[in-house]
PyMOL Python script that loads the backbone (N, CA, C, O; Angstrom):
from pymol import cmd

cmd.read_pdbstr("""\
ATOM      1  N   UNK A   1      62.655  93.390 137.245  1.00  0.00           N
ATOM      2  CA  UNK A   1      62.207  93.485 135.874  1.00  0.00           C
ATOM      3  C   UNK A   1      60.690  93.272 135.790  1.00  0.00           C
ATOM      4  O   UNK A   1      60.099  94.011 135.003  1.00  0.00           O
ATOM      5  N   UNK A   2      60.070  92.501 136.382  1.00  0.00           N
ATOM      6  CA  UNK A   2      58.590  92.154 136.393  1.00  0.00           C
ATOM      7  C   UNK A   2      58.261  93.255 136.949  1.00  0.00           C
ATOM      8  O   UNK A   2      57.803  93.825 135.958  1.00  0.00           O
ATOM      9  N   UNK A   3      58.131  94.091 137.907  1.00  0.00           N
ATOM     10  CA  UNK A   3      58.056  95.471 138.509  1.00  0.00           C
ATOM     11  C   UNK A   3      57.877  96.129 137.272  1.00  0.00           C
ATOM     12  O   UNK A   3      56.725  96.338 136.893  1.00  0.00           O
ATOM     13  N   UNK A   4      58.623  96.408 136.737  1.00  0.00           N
ATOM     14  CA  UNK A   4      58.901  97.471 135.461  1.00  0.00           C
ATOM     15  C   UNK A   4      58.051  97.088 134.351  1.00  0.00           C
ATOM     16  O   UNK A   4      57.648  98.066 133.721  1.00  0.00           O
ATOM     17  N   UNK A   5      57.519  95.581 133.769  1.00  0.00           N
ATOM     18  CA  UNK A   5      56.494  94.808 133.336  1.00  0.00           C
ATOM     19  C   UNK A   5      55.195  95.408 133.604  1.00  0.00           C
ATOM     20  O   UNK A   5      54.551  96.192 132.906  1.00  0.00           O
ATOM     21  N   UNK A   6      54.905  94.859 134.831  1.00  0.00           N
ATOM     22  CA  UNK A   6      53.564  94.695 135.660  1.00  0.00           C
ATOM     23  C   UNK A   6      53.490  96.689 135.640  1.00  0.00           C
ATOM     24  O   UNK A   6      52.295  96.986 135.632  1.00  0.00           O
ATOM     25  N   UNK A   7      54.130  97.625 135.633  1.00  0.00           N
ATOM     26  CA  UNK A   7      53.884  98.502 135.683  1.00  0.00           C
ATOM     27  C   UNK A   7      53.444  99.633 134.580  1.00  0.00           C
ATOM     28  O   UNK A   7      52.710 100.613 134.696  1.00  0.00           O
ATOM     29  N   UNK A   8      54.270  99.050 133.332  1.00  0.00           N
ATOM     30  CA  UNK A   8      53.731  99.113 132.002  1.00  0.00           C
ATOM     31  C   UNK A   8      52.320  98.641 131.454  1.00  0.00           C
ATOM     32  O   UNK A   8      51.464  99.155 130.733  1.00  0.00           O
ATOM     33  N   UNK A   9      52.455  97.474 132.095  1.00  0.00           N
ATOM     34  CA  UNK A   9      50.823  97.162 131.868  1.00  0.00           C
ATOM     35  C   UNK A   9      49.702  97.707 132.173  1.00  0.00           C
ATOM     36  O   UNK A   9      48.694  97.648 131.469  1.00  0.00           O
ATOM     37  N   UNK A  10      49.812  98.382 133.444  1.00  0.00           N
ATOM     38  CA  UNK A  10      49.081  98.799 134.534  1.00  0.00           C
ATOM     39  C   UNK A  10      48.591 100.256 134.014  1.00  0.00           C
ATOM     40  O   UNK A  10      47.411 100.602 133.969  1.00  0.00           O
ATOM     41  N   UNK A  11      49.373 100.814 133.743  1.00  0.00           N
ATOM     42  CA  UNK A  11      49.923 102.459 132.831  1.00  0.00           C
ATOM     43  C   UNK A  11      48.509 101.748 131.223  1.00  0.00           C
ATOM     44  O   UNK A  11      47.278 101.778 131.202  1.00  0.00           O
ATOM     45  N   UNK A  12      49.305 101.339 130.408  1.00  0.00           N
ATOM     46  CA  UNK A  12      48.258 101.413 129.352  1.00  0.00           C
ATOM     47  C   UNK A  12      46.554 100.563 129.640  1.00  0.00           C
ATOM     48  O   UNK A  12      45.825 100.549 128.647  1.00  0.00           O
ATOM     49  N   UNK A  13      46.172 100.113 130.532  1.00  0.00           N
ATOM     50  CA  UNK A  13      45.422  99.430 130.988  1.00  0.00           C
ATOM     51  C   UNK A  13      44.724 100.821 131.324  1.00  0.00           C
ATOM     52  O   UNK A  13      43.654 101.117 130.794  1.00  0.00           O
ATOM     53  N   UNK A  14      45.357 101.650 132.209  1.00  0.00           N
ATOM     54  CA  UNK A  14      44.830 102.775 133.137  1.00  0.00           C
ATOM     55  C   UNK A  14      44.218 103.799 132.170  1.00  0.00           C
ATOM     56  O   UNK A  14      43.068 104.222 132.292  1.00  0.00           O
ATOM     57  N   UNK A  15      45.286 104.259 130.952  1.00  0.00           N
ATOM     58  CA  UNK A  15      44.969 104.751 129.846  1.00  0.00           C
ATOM     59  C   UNK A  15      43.787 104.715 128.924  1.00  0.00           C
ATOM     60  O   UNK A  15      43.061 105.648 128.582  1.00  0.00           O
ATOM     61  N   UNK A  16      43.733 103.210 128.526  1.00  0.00           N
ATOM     62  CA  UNK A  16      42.926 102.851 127.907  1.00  0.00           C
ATOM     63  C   UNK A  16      41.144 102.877 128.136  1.00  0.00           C
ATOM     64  O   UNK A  16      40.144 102.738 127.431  1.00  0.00           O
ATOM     65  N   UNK A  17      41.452 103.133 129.505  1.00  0.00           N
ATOM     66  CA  UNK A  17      39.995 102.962 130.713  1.00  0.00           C
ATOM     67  C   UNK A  17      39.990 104.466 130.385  1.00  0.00           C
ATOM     68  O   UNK A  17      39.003 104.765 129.713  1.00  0.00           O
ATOM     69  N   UNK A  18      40.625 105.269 130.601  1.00  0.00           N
ATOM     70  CA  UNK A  18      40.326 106.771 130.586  1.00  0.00           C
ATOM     71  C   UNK A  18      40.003 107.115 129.187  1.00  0.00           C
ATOM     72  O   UNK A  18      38.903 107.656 129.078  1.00  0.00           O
ATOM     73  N   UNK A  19      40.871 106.895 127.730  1.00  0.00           N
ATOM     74  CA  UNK A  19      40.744 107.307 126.510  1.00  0.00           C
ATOM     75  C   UNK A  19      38.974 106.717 126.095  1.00  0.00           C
ATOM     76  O   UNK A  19      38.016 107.353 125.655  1.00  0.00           O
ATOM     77  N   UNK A  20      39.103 105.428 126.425  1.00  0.00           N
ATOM     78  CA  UNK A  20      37.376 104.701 126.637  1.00  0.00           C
ATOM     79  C   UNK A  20      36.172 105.587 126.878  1.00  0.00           C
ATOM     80  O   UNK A  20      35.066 105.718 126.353  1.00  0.00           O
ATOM     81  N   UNK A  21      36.972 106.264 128.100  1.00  0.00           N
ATOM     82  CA  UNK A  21      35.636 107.202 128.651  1.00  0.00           C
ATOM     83  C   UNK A  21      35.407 108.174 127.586  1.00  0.00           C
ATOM     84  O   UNK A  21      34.262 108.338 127.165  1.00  0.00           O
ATOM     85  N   UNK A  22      36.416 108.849 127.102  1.00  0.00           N
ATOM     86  CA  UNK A  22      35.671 109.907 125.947  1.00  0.00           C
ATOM     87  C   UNK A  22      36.146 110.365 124.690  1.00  0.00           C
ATOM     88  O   UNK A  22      36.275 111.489 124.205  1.00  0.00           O
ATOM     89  N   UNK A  23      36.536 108.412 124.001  1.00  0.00           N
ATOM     90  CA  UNK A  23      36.674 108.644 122.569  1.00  0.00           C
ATOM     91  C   UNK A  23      35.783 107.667 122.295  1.00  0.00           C
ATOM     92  O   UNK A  23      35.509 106.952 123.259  1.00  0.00           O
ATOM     93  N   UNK A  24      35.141 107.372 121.072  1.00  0.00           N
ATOM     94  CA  UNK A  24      34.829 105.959 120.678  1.00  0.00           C
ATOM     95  C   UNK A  24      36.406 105.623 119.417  1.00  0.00           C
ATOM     96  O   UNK A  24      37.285 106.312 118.900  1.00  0.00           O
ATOM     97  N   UNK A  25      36.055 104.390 119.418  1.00  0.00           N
ATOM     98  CA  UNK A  25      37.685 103.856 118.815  1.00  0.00           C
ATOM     99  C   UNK A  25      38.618 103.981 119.309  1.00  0.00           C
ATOM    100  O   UNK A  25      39.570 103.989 118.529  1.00  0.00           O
ATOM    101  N   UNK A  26      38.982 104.156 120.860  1.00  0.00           N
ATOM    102  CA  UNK A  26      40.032 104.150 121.220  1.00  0.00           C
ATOM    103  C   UNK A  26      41.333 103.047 121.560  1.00  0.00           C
ATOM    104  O   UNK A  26      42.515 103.282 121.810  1.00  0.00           O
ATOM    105  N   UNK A  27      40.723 101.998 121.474  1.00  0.00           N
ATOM    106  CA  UNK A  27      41.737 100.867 120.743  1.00  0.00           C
ATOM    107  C   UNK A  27      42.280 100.894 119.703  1.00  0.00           C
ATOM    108  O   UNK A  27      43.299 100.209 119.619  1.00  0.00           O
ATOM    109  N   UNK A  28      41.932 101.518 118.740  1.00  0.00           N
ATOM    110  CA  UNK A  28      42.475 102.103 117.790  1.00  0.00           C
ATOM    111  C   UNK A  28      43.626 102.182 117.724  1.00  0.00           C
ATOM    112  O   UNK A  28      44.478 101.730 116.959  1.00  0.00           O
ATOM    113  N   UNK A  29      43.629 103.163 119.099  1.00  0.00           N
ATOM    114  CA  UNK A  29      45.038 104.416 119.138  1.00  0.00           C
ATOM    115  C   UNK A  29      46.416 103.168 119.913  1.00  0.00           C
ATOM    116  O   UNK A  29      46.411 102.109 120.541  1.00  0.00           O
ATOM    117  N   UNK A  30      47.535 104.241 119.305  1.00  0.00           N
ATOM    118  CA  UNK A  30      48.763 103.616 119.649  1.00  0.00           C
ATOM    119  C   UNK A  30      49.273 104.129 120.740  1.00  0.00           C
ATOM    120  O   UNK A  30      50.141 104.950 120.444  1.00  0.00           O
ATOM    121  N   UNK A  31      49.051 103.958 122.420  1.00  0.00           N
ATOM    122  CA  UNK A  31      49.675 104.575 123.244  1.00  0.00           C
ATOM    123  C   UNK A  31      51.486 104.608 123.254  1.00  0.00           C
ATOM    124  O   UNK A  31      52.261 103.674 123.460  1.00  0.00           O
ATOM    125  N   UNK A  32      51.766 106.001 122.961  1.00  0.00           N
ATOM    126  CA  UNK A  32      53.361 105.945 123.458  1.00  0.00           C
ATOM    127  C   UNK A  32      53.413 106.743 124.900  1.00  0.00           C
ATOM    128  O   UNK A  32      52.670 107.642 125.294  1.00  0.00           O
ATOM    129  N   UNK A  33      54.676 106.041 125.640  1.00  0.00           N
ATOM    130  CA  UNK A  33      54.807 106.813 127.066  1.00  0.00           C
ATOM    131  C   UNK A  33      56.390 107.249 126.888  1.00  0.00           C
ATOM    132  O   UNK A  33      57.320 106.602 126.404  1.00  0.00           O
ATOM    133  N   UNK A  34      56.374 108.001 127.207  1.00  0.00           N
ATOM    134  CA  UNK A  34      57.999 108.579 127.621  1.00  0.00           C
ATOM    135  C   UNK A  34      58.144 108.702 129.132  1.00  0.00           C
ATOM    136  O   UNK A  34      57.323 109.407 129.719  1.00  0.00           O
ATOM    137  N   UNK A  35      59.202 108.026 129.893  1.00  0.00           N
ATOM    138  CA  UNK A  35      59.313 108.663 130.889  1.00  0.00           C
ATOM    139  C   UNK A  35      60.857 108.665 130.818  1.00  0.00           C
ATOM    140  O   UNK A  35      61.654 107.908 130.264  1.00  0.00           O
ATOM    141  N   UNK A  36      61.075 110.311 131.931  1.00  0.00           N
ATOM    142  CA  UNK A  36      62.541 110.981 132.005  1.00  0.00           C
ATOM    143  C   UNK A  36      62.917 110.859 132.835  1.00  0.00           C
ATOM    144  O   UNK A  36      61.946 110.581 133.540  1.00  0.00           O
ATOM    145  N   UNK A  37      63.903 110.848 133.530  1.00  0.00           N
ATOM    146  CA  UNK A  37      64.542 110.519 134.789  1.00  0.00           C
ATOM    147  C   UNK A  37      66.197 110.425 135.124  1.00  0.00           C
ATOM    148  O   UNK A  37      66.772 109.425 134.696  1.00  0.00           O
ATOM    149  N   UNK A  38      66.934 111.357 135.822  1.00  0.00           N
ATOM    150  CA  UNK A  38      68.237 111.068 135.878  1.00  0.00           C
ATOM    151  C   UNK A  38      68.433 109.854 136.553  1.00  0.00           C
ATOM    152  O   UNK A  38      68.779 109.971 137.729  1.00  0.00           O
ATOM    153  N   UNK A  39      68.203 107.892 135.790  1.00  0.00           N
ATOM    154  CA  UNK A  39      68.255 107.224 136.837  1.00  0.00           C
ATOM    155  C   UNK A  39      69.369 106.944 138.070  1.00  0.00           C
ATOM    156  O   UNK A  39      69.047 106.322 139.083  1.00  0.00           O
ATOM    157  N   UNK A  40      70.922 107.565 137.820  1.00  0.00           N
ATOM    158  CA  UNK A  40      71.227 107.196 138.868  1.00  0.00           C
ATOM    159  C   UNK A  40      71.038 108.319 140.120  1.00  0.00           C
ATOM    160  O   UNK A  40      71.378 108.023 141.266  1.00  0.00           O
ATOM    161  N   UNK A  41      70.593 109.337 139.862  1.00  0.00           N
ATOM    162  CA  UNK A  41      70.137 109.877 141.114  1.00  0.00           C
ATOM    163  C   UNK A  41      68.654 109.696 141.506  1.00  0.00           C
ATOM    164  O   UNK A  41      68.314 110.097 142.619  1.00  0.00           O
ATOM    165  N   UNK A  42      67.944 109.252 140.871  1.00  0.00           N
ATOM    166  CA  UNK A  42      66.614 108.068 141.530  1.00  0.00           C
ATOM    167  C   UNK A  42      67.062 107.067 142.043  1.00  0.00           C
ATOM    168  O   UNK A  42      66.415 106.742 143.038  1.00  0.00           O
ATOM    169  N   UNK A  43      67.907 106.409 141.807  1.00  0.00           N
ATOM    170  CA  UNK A  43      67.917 105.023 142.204  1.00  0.00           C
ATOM    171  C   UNK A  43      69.096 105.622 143.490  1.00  0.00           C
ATOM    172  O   UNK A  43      69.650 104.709 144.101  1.00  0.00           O
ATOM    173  N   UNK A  44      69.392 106.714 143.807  1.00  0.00           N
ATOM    174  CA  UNK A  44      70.371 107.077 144.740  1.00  0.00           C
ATOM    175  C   UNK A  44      69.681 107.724 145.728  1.00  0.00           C
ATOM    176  O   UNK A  44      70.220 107.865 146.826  1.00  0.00           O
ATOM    177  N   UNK A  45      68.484 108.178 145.506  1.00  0.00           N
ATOM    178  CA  UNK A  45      67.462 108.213 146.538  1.00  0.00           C
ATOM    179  C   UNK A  45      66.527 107.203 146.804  1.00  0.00           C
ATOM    180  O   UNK A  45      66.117 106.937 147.934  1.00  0.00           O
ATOM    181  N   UNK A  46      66.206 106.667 145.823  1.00  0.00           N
ATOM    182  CA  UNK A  46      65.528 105.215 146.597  1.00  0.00           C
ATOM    183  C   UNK A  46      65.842 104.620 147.276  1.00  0.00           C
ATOM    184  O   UNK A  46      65.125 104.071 148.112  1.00  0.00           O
ATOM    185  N   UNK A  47      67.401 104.476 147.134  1.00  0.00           N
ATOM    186  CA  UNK A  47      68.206 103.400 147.730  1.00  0.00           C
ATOM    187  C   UNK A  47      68.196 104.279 149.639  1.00  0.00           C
ATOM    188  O   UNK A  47      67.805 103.889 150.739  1.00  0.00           O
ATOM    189  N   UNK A  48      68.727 105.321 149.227  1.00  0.00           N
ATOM    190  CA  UNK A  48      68.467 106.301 150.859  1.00  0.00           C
ATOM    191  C   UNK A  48      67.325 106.032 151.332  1.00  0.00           C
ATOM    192  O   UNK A  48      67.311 106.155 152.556  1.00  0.00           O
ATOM    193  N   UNK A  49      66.694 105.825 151.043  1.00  0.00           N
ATOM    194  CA  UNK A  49      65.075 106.298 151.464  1.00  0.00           C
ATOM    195  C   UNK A  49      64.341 104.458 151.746  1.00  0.00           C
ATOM    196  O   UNK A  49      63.208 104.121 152.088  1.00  0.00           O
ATOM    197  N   UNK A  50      65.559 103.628 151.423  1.00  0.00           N
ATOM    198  CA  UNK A  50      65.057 102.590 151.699  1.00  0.00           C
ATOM    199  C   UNK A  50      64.373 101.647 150.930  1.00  0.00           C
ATOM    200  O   UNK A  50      64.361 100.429 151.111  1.00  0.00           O
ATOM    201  N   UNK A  51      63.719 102.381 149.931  1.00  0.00           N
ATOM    202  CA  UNK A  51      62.743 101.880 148.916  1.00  0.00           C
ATOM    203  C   UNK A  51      63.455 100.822 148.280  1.00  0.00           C
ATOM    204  O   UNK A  51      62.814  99.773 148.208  1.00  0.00           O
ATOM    205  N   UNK A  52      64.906 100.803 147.672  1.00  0.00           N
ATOM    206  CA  UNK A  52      66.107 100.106 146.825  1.00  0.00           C
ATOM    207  C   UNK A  52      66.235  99.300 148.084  1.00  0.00           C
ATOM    208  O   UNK A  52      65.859  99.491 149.240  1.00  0.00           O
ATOM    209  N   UNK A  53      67.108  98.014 147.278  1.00  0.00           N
ATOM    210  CA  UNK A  53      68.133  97.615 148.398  1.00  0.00           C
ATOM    211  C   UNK A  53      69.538  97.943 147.359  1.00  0.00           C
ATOM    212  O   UNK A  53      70.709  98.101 147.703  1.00  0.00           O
ATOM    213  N   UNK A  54      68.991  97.972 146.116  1.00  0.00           N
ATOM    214  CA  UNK A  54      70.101  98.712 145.733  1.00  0.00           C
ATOM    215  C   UNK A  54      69.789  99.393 143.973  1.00  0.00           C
ATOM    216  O   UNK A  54      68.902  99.175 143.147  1.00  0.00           O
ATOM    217  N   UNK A  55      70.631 100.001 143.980  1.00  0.00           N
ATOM    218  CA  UNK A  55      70.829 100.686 142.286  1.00  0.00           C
ATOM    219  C   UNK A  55      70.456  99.580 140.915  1.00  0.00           C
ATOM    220  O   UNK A  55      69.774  99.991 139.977  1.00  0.00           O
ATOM    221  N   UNK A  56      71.018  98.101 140.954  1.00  0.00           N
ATOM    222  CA  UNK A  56      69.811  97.540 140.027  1.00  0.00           C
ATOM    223  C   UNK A  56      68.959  97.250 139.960  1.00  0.00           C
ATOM    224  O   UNK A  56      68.534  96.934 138.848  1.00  0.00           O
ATOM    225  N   UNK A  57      68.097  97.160 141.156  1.00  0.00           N
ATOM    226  CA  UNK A  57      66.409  97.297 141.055  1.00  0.00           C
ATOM    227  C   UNK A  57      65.849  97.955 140.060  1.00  0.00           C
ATOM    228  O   UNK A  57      64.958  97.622 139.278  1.00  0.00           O
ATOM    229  N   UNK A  58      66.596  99.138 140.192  1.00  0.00           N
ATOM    230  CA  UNK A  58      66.186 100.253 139.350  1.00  0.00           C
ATOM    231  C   UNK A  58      66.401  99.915 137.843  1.00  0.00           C
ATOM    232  O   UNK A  58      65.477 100.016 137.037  1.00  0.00           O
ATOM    233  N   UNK A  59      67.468  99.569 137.544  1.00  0.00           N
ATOM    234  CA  UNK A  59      67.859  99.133 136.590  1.00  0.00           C
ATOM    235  C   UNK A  59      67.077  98.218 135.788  1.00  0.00           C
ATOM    236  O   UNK A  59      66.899  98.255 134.571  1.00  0.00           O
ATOM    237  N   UNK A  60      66.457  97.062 136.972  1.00  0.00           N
ATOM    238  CA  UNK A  60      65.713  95.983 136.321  1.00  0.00           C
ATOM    239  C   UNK A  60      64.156  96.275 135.437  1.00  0.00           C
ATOM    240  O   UNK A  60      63.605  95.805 134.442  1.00  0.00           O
ATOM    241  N   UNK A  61      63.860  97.338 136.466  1.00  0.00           N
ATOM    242  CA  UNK A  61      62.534  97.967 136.682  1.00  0.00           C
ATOM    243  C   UNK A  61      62.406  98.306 135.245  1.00  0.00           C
ATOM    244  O   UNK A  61      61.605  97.909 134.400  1.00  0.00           O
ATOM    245  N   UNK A  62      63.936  99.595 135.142  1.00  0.00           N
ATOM    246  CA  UNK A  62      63.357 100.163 133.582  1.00  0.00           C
ATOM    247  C   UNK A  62      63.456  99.346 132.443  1.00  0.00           C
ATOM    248  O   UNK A  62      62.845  99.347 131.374  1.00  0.00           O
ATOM    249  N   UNK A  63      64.308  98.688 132.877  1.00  0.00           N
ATOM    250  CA  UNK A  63      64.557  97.416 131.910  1.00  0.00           C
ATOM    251  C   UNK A  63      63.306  96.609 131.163  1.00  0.00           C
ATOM    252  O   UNK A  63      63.264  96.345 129.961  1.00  0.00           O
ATOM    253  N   UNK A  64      62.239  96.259 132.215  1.00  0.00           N
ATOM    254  CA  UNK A  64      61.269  95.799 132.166  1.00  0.00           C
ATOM    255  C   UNK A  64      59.984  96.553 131.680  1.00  0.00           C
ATOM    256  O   UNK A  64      58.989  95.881 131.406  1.00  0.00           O
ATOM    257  N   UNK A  65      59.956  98.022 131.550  1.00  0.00           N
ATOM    258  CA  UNK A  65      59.217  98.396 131.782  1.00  0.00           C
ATOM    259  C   UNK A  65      59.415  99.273 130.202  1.00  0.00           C
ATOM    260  O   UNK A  65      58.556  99.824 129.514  1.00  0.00           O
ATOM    261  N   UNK A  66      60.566  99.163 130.034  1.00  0.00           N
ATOM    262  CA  UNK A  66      60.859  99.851 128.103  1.00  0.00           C
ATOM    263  C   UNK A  66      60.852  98.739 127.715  1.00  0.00           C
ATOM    264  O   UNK A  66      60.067  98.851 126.773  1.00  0.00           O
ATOM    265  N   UNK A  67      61.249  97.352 127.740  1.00  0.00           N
ATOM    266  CA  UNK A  67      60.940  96.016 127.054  1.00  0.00           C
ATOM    267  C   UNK A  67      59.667  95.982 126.691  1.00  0.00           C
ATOM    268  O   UNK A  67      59.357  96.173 125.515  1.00  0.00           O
ATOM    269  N   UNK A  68      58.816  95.753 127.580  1.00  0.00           N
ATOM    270  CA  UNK A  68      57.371  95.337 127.995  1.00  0.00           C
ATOM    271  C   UNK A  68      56.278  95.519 126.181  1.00  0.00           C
ATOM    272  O   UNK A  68      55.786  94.683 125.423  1.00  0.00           O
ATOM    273  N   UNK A  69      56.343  97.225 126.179  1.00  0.00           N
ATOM    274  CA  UNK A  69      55.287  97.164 125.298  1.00  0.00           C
ATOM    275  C   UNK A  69      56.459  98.329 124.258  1.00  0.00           C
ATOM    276  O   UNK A  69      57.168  99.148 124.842  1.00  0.00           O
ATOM    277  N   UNK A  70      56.466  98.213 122.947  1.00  0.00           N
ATOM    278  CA  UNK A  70      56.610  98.922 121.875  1.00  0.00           C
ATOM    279  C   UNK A  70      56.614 100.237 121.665  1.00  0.00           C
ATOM    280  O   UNK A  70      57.373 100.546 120.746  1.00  0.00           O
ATOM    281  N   UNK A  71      56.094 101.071 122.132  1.00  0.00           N
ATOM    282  CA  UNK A  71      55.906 102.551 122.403  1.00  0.00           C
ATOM    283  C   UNK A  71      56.137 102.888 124.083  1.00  0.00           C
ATOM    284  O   UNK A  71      55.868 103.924 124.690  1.00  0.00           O
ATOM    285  N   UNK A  72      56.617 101.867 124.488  1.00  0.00           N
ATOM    286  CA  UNK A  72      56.967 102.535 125.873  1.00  0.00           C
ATOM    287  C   UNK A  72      58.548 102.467 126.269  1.00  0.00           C
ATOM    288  O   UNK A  72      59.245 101.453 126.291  1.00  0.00           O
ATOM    289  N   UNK A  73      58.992 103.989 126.616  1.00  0.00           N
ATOM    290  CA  UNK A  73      60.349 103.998 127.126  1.00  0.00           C
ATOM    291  C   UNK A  73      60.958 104.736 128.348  1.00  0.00           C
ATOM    292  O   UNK A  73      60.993 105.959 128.215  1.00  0.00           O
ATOM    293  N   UNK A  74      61.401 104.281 129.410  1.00  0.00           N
ATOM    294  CA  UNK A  74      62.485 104.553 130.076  1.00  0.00           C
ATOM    295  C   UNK A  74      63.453 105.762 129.726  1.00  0.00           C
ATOM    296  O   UNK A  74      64.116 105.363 128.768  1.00  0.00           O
ATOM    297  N   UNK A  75      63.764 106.786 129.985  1.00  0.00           N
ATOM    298  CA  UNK A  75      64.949 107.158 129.279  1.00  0.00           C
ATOM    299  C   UNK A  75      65.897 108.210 130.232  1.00  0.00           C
ATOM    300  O   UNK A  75      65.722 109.415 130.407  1.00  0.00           O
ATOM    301  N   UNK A  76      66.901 107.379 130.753  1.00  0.00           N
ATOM    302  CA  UNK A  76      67.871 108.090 131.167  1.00  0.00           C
ATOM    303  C   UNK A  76      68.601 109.454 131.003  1.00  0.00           C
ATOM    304  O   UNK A  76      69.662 109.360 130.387  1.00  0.00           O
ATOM    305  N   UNK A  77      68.283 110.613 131.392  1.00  0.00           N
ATOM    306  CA  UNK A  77      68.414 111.905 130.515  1.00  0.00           C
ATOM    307  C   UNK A  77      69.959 112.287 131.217  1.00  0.00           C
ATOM    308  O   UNK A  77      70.806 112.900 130.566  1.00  0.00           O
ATOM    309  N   UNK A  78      70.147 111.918 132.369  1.00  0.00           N
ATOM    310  CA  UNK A  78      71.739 111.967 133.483  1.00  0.00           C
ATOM    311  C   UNK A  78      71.523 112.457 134.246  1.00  0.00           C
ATOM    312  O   UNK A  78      70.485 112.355 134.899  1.00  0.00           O
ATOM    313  N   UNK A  79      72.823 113.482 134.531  1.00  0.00           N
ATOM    314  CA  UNK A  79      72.628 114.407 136.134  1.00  0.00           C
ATOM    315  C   UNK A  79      72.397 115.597 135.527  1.00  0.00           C
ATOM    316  O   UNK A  79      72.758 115.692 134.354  1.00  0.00           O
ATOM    317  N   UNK A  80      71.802 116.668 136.129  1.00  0.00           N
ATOM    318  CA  UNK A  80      71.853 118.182 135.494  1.00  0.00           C
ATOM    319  C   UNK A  80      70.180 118.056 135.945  1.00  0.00           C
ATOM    320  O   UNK A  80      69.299 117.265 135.608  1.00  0.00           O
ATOM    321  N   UNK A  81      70.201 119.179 136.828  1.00  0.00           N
ATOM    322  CA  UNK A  81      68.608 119.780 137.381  1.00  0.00           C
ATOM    323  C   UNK A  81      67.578 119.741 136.391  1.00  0.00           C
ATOM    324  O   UNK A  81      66.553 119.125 136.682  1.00  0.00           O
ATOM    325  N   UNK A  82      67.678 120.353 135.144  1.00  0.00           N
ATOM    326  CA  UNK A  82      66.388 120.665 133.946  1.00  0.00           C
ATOM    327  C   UNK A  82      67.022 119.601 132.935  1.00  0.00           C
ATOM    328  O   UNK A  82      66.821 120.074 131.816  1.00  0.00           O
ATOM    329  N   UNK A  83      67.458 118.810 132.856  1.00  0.00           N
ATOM    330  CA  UNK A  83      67.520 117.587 131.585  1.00  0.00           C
ATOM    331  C   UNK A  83      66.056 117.196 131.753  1.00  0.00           C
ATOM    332  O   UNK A  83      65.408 117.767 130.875  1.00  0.00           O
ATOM    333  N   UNK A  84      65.255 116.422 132.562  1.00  0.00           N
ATOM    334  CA  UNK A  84      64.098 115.777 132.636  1.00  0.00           C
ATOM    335  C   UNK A  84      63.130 116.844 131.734  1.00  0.00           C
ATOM    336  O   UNK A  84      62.319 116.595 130.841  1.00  0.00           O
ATOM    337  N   UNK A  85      63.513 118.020 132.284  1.00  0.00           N
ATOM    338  CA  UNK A  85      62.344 119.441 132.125  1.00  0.00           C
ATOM    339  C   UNK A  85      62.396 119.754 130.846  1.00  0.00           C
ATOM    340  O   UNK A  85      61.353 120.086 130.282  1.00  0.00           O
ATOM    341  N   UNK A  86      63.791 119.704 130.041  1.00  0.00           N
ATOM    342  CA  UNK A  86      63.996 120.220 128.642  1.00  0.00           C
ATOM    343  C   UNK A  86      63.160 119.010 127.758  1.00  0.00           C
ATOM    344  O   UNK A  86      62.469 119.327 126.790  1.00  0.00           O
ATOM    345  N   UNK A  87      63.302 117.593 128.204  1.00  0.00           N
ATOM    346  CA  UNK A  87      63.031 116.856 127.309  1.00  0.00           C
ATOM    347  C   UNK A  87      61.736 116.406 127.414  1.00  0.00           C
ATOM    348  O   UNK A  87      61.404 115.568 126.575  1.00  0.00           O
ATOM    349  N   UNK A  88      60.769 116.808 128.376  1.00  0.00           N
ATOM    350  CA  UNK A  88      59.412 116.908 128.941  1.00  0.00           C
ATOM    351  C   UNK A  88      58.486 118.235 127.706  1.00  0.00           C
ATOM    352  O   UNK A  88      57.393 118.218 127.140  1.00  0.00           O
ATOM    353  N   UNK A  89      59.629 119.223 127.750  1.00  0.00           N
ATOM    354  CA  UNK A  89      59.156 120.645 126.804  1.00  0.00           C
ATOM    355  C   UNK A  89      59.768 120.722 125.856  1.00  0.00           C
ATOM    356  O   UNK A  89      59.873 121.825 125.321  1.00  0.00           O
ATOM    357  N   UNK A  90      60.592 119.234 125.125  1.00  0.00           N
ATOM    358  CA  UNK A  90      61.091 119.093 123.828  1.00  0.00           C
ATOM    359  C   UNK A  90      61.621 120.566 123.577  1.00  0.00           C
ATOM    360  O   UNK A  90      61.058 121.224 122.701  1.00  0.00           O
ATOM    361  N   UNK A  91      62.766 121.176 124.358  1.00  0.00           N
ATOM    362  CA  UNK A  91      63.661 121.536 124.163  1.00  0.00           C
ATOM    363  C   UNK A  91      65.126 121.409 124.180  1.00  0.00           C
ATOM    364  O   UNK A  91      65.549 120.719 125.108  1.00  0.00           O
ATOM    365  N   UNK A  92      65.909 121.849 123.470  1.00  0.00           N
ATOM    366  CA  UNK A  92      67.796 121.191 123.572  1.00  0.00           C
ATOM    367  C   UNK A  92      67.856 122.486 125.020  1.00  0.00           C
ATOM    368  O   UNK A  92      67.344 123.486 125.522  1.00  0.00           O
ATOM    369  N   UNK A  93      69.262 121.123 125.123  1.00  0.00           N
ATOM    370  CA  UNK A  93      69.944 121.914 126.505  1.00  0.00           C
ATOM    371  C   UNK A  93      71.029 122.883 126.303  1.00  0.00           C
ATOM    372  O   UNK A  93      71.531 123.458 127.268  1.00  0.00           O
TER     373      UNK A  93
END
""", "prot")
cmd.dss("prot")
cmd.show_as("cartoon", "prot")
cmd.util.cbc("prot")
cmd.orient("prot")
């Protein structure tokens, strides 16, 4: 869960350094993040690949990381090749 924290932070921190460079008032602004992801086939290659020791890491991560800040979310889209892609190009499936 701190993973998923510390990584949210890191993300609007990173943002904020870039929007800095070429807005003035950019504290202002309300960063929202979306991220898409079929998590159990991420967390079913992480886990292959070693990265996991297992499937709630993953779990904790997003957990932590849609908690963290107000406009930021995690969002499980499932299994199916273009779910991530449709909801990336805000189209229905």
């Amino acid at each position: 869960m701190k993973g998923g924290e510390h990584a949210a932070d890191e993300l609007l921190a990173r943002a904020r350094e870039y929007l800095r460079g070429i807005m003035n008032d950019s504290e202002k602004l309300d960063i929202l993040v979306k991220a898409f992801a079929n998590l159990e086939g991420l967390a079913l290659a992480l886990v292959r690949d070693g990265r996991l020791k297992d499937a709630g890491q993953l779990r904790a991560f997003v957990t932590g990381f849609s908690s963290r800040l107000a406009f930021f979310d995690f969002v499980d889209v499932g299994v199916g090749k273009e779910r991530a892609d449709h909801k990336i190009r805000g189209k229905s499936s």
